[in-house]
N, C-alpha and C positions, 0 to 999 in steps of 0.2 A: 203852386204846382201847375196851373194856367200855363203862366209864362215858361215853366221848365219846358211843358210838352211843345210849346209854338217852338220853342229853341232845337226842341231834338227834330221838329218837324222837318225844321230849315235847314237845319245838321243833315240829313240823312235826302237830300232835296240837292244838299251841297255835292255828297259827296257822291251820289248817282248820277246825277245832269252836270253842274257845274265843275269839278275837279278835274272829269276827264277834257274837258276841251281845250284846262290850263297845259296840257303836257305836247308842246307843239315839237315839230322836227323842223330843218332849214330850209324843207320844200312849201312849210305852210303859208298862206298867203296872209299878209294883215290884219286882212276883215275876217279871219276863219274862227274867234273864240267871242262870238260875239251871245252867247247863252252864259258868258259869267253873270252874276248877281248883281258886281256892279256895272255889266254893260245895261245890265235890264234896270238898274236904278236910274241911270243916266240917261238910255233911250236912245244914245248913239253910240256906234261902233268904234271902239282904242283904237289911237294910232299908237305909232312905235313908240312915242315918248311915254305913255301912259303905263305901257308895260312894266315895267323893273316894281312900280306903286302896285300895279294887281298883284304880282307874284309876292310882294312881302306883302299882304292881304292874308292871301290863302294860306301860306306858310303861318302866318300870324291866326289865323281860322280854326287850321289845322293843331296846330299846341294847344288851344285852349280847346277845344272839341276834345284830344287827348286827357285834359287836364280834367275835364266834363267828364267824360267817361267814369276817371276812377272816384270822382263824386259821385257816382250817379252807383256806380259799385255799393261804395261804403251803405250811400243811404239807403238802397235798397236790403243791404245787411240787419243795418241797424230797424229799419220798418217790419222786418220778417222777424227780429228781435222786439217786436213792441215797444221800440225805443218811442213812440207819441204819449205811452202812458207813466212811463217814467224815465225820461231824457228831460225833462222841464225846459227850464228854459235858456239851458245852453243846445237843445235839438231845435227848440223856439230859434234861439241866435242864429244855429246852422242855414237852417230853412232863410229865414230873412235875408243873411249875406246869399242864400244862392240863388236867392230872389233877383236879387242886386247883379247878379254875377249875368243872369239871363238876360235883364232888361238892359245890360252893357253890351252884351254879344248881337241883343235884338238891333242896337244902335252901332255896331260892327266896331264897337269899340272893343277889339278884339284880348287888349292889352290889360284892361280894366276887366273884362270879364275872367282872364285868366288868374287876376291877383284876387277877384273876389270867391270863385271856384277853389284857388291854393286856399282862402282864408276859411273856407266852409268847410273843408277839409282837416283844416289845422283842430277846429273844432269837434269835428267827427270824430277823428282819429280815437282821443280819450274815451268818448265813446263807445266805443268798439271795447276798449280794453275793457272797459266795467263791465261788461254782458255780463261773464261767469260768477262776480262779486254779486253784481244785483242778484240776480237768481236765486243762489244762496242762500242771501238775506233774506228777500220775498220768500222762497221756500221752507228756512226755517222758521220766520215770523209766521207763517201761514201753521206749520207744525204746534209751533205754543196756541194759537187763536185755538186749533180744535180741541188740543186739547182742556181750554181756561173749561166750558168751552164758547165761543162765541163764535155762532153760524154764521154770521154776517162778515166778520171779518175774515174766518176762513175761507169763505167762498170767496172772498175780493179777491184775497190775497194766492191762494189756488187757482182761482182762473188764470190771476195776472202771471202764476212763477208757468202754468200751461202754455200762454200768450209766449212769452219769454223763452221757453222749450218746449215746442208740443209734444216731440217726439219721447221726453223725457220719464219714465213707467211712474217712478212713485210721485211724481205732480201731477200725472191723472188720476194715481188712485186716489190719493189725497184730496183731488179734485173731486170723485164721486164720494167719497166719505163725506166732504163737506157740502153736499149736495144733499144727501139723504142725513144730517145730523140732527134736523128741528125731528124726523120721525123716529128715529132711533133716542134720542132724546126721550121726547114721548112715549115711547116706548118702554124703557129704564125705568123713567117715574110710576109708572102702570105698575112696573114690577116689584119695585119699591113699597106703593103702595097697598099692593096685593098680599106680597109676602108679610106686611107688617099686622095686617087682617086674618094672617094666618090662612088665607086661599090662595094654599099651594099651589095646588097644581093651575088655576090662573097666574099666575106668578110665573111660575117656571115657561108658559107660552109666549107669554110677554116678552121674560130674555129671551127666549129661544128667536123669537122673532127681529127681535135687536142684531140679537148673534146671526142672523142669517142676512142682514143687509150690512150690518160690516161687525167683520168678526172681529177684528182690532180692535172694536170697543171695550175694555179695559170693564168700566163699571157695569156692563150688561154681563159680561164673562165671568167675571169674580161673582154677579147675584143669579146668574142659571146656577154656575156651583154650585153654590150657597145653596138653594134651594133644591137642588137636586139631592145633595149632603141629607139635608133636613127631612126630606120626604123619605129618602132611603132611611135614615134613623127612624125614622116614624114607622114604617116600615118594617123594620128591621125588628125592631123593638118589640110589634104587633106579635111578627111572627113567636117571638121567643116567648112572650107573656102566653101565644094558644099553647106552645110545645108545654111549659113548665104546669098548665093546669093539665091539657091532658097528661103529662103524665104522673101527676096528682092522683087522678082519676083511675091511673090503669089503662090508660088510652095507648098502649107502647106504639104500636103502628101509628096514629096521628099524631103524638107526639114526635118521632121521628120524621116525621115530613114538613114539619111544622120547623124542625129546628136544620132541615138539610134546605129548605129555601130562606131560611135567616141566612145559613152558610152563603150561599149563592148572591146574598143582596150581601154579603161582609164578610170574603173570604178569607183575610187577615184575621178575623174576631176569635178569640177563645174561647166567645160564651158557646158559641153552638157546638163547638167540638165538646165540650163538659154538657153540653146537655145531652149529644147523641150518648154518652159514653153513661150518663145517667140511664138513657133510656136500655142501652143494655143491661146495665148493671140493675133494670130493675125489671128487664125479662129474665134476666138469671134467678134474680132472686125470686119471681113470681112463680118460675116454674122450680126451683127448689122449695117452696112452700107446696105446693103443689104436689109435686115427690113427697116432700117430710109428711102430708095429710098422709095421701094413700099409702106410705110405711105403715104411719100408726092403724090405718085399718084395715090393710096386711093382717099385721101384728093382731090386732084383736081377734080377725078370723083365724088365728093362727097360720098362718099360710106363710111358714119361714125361707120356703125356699124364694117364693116371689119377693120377697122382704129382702133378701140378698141382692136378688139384680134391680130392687129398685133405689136401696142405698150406692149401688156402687153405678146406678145413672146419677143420684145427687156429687157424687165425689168426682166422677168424671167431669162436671161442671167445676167445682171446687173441690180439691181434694184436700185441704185444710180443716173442713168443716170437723170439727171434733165430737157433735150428736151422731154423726154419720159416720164416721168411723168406729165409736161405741156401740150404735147399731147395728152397723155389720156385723162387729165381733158377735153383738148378740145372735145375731140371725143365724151365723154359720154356727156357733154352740148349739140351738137352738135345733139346727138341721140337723147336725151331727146325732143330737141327741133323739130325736125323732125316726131316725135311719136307726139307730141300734134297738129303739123300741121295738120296730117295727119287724130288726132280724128278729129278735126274741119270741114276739109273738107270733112268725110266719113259720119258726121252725120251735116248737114249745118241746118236744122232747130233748131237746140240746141243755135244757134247761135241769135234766135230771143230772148232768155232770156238775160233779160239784163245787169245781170252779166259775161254772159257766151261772150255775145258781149263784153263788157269791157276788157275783158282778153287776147279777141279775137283782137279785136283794137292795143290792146298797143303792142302785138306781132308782129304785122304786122308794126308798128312803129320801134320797135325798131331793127328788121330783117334791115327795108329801114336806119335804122341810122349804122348801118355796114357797116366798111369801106371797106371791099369785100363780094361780093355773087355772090356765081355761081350758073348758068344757072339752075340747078335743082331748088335750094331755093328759088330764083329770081321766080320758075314758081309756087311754091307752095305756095309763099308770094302773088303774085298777084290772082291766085286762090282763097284764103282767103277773101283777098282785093274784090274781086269780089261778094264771097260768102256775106262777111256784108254789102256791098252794097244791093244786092237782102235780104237779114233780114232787112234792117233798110228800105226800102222802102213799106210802104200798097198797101194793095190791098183792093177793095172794092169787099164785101165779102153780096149776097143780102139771106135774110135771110125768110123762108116762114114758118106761123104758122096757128091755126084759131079761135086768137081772145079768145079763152078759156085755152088754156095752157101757164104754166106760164116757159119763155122757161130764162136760165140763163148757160151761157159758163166760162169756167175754164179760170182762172190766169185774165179775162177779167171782169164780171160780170153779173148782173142779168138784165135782157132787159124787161120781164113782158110779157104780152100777145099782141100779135100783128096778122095781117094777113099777112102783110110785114115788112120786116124791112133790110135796110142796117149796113155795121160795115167796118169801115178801119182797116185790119188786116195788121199785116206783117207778110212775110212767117212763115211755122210753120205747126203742130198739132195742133189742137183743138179740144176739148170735148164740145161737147152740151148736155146739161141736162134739157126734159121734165116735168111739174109734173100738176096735175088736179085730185082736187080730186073725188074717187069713181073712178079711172083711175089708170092704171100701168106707171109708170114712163117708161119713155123712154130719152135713151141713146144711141148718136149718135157723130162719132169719121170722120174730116174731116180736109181735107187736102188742105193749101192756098200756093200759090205762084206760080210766074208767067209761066212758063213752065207748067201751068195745065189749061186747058180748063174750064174757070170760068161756074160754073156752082151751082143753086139755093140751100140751104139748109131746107131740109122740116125737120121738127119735130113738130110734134102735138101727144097726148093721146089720143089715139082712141082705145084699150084693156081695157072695161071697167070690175071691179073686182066684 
């Protein structure tokens, strides 16, 4: 390359001083081109015969300078192509003939420097056309190196497909992948290592560190998975093992949070959706035990009516349940039964009718044919019991008139005129009804049974009309 430059020197020396003074008109005078190359070789100034030899000189100067040029093109193509690290040694041959080609031009063997220039050229040219092949090559042989993987050779061979195209994205990247591969490397086996020790989450830094200087690493990306998979199962696993004891235990609230972040680490999973659904299914059932207790101690205090609204909370929860529908029925029997006790003994003269006695009886029979009763029933049966005792027992009942009115009592009958008169009543209301004529009726409302200070019934018509 020496001799190239002295040649482009003398080139460019040629064509700025010496060329122009070859271009004469018919006014110049002999001596006027005396700055040619070969006047200054010679050291004296052409005469006219010398002429016609300089001008096929420069013409002969001038093609091969041409001829230079698109050598000097090519090689400078193929050099910005790194053709010195792989052109061998037909770039070697190129170089040598344009060696040849200079040191001819240097010796203004103008004609020999052009055949050696065409000939360095002829060589170039193939050259040229390999660029895209090589590349290729280089670049795909560099692709297998990283990945076998061997650092060494990827990096040769990345630099050289960069050299070859700088401009070119994936043989840079390729390039720093194979730059950073001994640490990522490193790295991998770290993870490998770790994860086989069963320390996770060192493990999982490890790729993750990999994965963060090049993610295209295949075996770092498949082992962060991996281990991330694994830690999540672990994980996951953790959770559902605390949900299933607590709710073993009763624990429903931590149970459930237990099995909504298993959900959250394994959205797809079924186990957590069966365990939330356990954990209702076993607040339902807790608080229906719960319900079915305070029934039964309801039920012991006799308290039927409460007993009612708290089976038909168990059945609004599940209304299948068949203890609770049993219940109920009992409870509203129960109530019902309790509620007619309760008329009987608030209004006990109703009780002298002797329908109402009847109804009253057989109740109180079949309360005593009940194979349990508690103390409440027990006091409200006997009260009953007590109460038709006092209705089915008379009272004598003395009755006073005067002999002129004609005196007759409800549901009992017409008695007639009297001055006295007795009646066995049993407890009760009674209406008495006066009558005489030319006289206002009179009407009198009195009250029998023994807890009342017997006392005479006057009725006579004395408002006469």
């Amino acid at each position: 390359m020496g001799i190239s430059l002295v040649v482009l020197v003398v080139v460019l020396i040629g064509v700025i001083f010496i060329l122009p003074n070859t271009i004469t008109t018919s006014e110049q005078t002999p001596g006027s081109g005396q700055a040619t190359e070969d006047t200054a070789a010679d050291a004296e100034a052409p005469d006219d015969d010398d002429r016609p030899d300089r001008d096929s000189r420069v013409v002969a100067r001038e093609d091969t300078e041409e001829v230079l040029g698109q050598l000097l093109s090519r090689m400078d193509t193929l050099e910005r192509r790194a053709v010195q690290r792989w052109g061998g040694l037909r770039y070697k041959r190129a170089q040598e003939v344009y060696e040849q080609g200079d040191a001819a031009y240097l010796a203004r063997d103008y004609a020999m420097a052009s055949d050696k220039y065409r000939e360095a050229i002829e060589i170039v040219d193939p050259l040229l056309g390999e660029v895209d092949d090589v590349f290729a090559t280089t670049f795909a042989n560099a692709q297998a190196a990283l990945e076998v993987p061997d650092s060494v050779e990827a990096l040769r061979l990345f630099e050289l497909a960069v050299a070859i195209s700088p401009s070119h994205a994936a043989a840079n990247a390729g390039y720093q992948r194979a730059r950073n591969l001994d640490t990522v490397l490193s790295l991998t086996d770290s993870g490998f290592a770790f994860e086989k020790n069963l320390e996770l989450e060192a493990a999982r830094q490890s790729f993750e560190r990999a994965v963060e200087i090049d993610p295209e690493w295949l075996p770092a990306q498949t082992g962060l998975t991996r281990v991330q998979d694994t830690i999540r199962q672990m994980e996951f696993d953790l959770r559902m093992t605390e949900g299933l004891y607590a709710l073993s235990d009763g624990h429903f609230e931590a149970a459930r949070a237990a099995f909504r972040m298993a959900q959250l680490l394994k959205p797809g999973s079924p186990e957590p959706a069966d365990g939330l659904l356990q954990v209702d299914q076993g607040i339902r059932l807790n608080r229906i035990t719960e319900l079915e207790q305070l029934a039964l101690q309801q039920r012991e205090n006799e308290q039927w009516e409460i007993v009612v609204t708290t089976y038909q909370s168990i059945l609004e929860i599940d209304d299948n349940l068949e203890f609770a529908q049993r219940g109920l029925a009992e409870a509203r029997q129960m109530t019902a039964l309790y509620d007619q006790l309760d008329k009987f003994i608030e209004d006990p003269d109703r009780l002298s009718t002797p329908s109402i006695m009847q109804k009253a009886t057989t109740m109180v029979v079949n309360i005593t044919r009940m194979p349990e009763i508690g103390p409440r029933l027990g006091d409200k049966r006997d009260e009953l019991a007590r109460l038709l005792k006092r209705a089915a027992t008379p009272l004598t009942v003395q009755l006073i008139s005067d002999n002129v009115t004609s005196v007759s009592i409800y549901k009992v009958g017409k008695l007639g005129s009297f001055a006295t008169h007795e009646l066995s009543l049993r407890p009760g209301t009674y209406v008495a009804v006066g009558s005489r004529p030319g006289y206002r009726d009179v009407r009198l409302e009195f009250l029998v049974g023994p807890e009342l200070e017997p006392k005479p019934v006057v009725i006579r018509c004395e408002e006469a009309i």
